[in-house]
N, C-alpha and C positions, 0 to 999 in steps of 0.2 A: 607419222602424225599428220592429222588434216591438215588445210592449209588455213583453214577457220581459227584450229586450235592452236597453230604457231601465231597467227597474228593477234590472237588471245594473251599470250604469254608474251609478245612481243611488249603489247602495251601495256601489262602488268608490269614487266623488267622496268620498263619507261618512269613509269608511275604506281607503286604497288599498291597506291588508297584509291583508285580509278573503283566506282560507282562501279555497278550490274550495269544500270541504266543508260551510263557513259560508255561503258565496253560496247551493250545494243547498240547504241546509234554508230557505234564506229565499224563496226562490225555487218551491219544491216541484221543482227538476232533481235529476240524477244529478251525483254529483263532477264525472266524465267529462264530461258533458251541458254544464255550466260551462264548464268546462275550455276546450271545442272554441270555446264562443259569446266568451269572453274572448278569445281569440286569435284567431277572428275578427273581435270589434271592434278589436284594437291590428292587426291586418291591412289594416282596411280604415282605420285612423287615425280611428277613434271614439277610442278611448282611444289618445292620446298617449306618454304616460309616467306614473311614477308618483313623488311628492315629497314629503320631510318636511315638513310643518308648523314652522317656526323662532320661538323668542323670537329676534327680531332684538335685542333692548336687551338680551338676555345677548350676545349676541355683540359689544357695541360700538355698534351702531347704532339710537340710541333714536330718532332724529329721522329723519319723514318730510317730504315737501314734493312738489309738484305740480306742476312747470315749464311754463307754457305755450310755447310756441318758433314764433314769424314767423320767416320767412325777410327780412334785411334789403333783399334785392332780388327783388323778386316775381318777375324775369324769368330766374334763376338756376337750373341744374338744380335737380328734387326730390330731394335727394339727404342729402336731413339725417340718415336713418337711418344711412347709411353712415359719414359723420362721426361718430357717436354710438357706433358700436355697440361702440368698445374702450374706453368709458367705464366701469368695473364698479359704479358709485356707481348706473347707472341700471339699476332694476331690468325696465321694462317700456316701451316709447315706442310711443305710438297715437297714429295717424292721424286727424284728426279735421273734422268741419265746421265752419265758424264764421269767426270774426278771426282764430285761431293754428290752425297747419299739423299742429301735433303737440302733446302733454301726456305730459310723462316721470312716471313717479313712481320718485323717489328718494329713498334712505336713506343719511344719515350719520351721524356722530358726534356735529359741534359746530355751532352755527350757522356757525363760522367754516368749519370742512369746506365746509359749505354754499355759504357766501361765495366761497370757491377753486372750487366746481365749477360753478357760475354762471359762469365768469370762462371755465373752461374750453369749457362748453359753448360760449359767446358763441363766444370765438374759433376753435375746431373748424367749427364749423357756420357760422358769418357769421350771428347769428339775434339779436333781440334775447329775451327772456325776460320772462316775468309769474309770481310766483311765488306759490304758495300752501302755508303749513305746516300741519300736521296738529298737532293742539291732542292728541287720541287717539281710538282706534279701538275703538268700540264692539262691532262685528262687521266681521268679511268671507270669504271663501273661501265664501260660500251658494252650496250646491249649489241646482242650477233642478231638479232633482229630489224627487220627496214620498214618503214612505213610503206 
Protein backbone atom coordinates (compact mmCIF):
# COMPACT_ATOMS: atom_id res chain seq x y z
CA UNK A 1 0.00 0.00 0.00
CA UNK A 2 1.27 3.73 -0.98
CA UNK A 3 2.31 5.65 1.69
CA UNK A 4 -0.52 8.36 0.44
CA UNK A 5 -3.08 5.60 0.90
CA UNK A 6 -2.01 4.55 4.65
CA UNK A 7 -2.02 8.00 5.72
CA UNK A 8 -5.63 8.08 4.01
CA UNK A 9 -6.75 5.39 6.08
CA UNK A 10 -4.79 6.51 8.99
CA UNK A 11 -7.04 9.65 9.18
CA UNK A 12 -10.24 7.98 8.36
CA UNK A 13 -9.53 5.32 11.46
CA UNK A 14 -8.98 8.86 13.50
CA UNK A 15 -12.02 10.39 12.37
CA UNK A 16 -14.32 8.27 9.92
CA UNK A 17 -16.73 11.58 8.83
CA UNK A 18 -13.25 13.47 7.79
CA UNK A 19 -14.62 15.53 4.49
CA UNK A 20 -12.70 14.76 0.84
CA UNK A 21 -11.78 18.33 1.22
CA UNK A 22 -10.18 17.78 4.74
CA UNK A 23 -8.36 14.49 3.74
CA UNK A 24 -6.86 17.01 0.52
CA UNK A 25 -5.59 19.49 2.64
CA UNK A 26 -4.08 16.93 4.94
CA UNK A 27 -2.78 15.11 2.56
CA UNK A 28 -1.60 17.93 -0.03
CA UNK A 29 -4.31 15.69 -2.95
CA UNK A 30 -7.18 17.37 -4.87
CA UNK A 31 -10.83 16.76 -3.39
CA UNK A 32 -11.34 14.61 -6.43
CA UNK A 33 -7.83 13.01 -6.10
CA UNK A 34 -9.32 11.73 -2.39
CA UNK A 35 -12.26 10.90 -3.47
CA UNK A 36 -11.14 8.33 -6.27
CA UNK A 37 -8.15 6.70 -3.54
CA UNK A 38 -11.04 6.30 -0.76
CA UNK A 39 -13.21 4.36 -2.86
CA UNK A 40 -10.56 2.52 -4.00
CA UNK A 41 -9.52 1.49 -0.65
CA UNK A 42 -13.49 0.52 0.41
CA UNK A 43 -13.21 -1.19 -3.23
CA UNK A 44 -10.45 -3.16 -2.53
CA UNK A 45 -11.93 -3.75 1.48
CA UNK A 46 -8.88 -1.69 3.00
CA UNK A 47 -11.56 0.28 4.48
CA UNK A 48 -14.41 -1.77 5.53
CA UNK A 49 -17.01 0.48 6.80
CA UNK A 50 -17.50 3.30 8.73
CA UNK A 51 -18.93 3.47 12.90
CA UNK A 52 -19.89 5.58 15.56
CA UNK A 53 -17.93 5.60 18.64
CA UNK A 54 -20.75 4.53 21.57
CA UNK A 55 -20.85 5.31 25.52
CA UNK A 56 -22.06 1.91 25.90
CA UNK A 57 -22.85 2.74 29.82
CA UNK A 58 -25.24 5.57 28.40
CA UNK A 59 -26.81 3.09 26.56
CA UNK A 60 -27.33 0.36 29.52
CA UNK A 61 -24.36 -1.53 29.15
CA UNK A 62 -21.76 -0.55 31.56
CA UNK A 63 -20.10 -4.02 32.22
CA UNK A 64 -17.62 -5.66 30.10
CA UNK A 65 -16.09 -9.24 30.47
CA UNK A 66 -13.85 -11.55 28.36
CA UNK A 67 -15.28 -15.19 27.97
CA UNK A 68 -12.65 -17.55 27.43
CA UNK A 69 -14.69 -20.65 25.51
CA UNK A 70 -13.26 -24.71 25.26
CA UNK A 71 -15.12 -26.69 23.48
CA UNK A 72 -16.35 -29.64 25.99
CA UNK A 73 -15.33 -32.21 23.53
CA UNK A 74 -12.34 -31.56 21.61
CA UNK A 75 -13.33 -34.12 18.90
CA UNK A 76 -16.72 -32.05 18.04
CA UNK A 77 -17.02 -29.86 15.02
CA UNK A 78 -15.40 -26.22 15.13
CA UNK A 79 -18.37 -24.70 15.02
CA UNK A 80 -18.74 -22.48 18.11
CA UNK A 81 -18.97 -19.29 16.04
CA UNK A 82 -21.91 -20.48 14.50
CA UNK A 83 -23.65 -21.29 17.77
CA UNK A 84 -22.70 -17.86 19.00
CA UNK A 85 -23.22 -15.70 16.47
CA UNK A 86 -27.33 -14.71 17.36
CA UNK A 87 -26.11 -13.95 20.73
CA UNK A 88 -26.29 -9.85 20.63
CA UNK A 89 -24.76 -9.54 24.20
CA UNK A 90 -21.38 -10.63 22.28
CA UNK A 91 -19.87 -8.12 20.77
CA UNK A 92 -16.77 -9.56 18.97
CA UNK A 93 -15.52 -13.71 19.20
CA UNK A 94 -11.65 -14.39 18.18
CA UNK A 95 -10.13 -17.23 17.42
CA UNK A 96 -7.41 -17.89 19.26
CA UNK A 97 -4.02 -20.07 20.38
CA UNK A 98 -3.68 -21.58 23.57
CA UNK A 99 -5.94 -23.72 26.17
CA UNK A 100 -9.41 -21.98 25.00
CA UNK A 101 -10.63 -22.22 21.26
CA UNK A 102 -12.09 -18.54 21.26
CA UNK A 103 -12.35 -15.25 23.67
CA UNK A 104 -15.86 -13.32 23.40
CA UNK A 105 -15.74 -9.86 24.68
CA UNK A 106 -19.12 -9.02 26.01
CA UNK A 107 -21.30 -6.17 27.25
CA UNK A 108 -24.12 -6.31 29.65
CA UNK A 109 -25.98 -4.74 32.12
CA UNK A 110 -25.74 -6.54 35.44
CA UNK A 111 -23.42 -9.04 36.80
CA UNK A 112 -26.64 -11.08 36.66
CA UNK A 113 -27.18 -10.29 32.87
CA UNK A 114 -23.88 -11.69 32.86
CA UNK A 115 -24.63 -14.80 34.97
CA UNK A 116 -27.75 -15.65 32.38
CA UNK A 117 -25.33 -15.22 29.38
CA UNK A 118 -22.60 -17.58 30.61
CA UNK A 119 -25.41 -20.06 31.11
CA UNK A 120 -26.48 -19.27 27.57
CA UNK A 121 -23.26 -19.57 25.94
CA UNK A 122 -22.44 -22.96 27.81
CA UNK A 123 -25.47 -24.51 26.59
CA UNK A 124 -25.61 -23.12 22.76
CA UNK A 125 -22.07 -23.98 22.15
CA UNK A 126 -21.45 -27.34 24.60
CA UNK A 127 -18.18 -25.16 25.79
CA UNK A 128 -17.17 -24.60 29.21
CA UNK A 129 -16.19 -20.91 29.97
CA UNK A 130 -13.33 -18.84 31.98
CA UNK A 131 -14.38 -15.44 32.54
CA UNK A 132 -12.66 -12.25 32.99
CA UNK A 133 -14.49 -8.53 33.88
CA UNK A 134 -13.15 -5.52 32.95
CA UNK A 135 -12.62 -3.32 36.17
CA UNK A 136 -12.30 -0.10 33.24
CA UNK A 137 -10.93 1.05 30.05
CA UNK A 138 -8.37 3.27 30.01
CA UNK A 139 -8.09 3.51 26.15
CA UNK A 140 -8.94 1.54 22.98
CA UNK A 141 -9.99 1.77 19.28
CA UNK A 142 -5.72 2.84 18.69
CA UNK A 143 -5.46 3.36 15.42
CA UNK A 144 -1.81 1.49 14.11
CA UNK A 145 -1.51 4.65 12.24
CA UNK A 146 0.83 7.90 13.13
CA UNK A 147 0.37 11.28 11.94
Amino acid sequence: MEDLDRRIVGLLSQDGRMSFTDLGKATGLSTSAVHQRVRRLEERGVIQGYRAVVDHSELGLPLIAFISVTPLDPAAPDDVPDHLRDIVDIEACHSVAGAESYILKVRVSTPGDLEDLLARVRSSANVSTRTTVVLSTPWEHRSHFTD
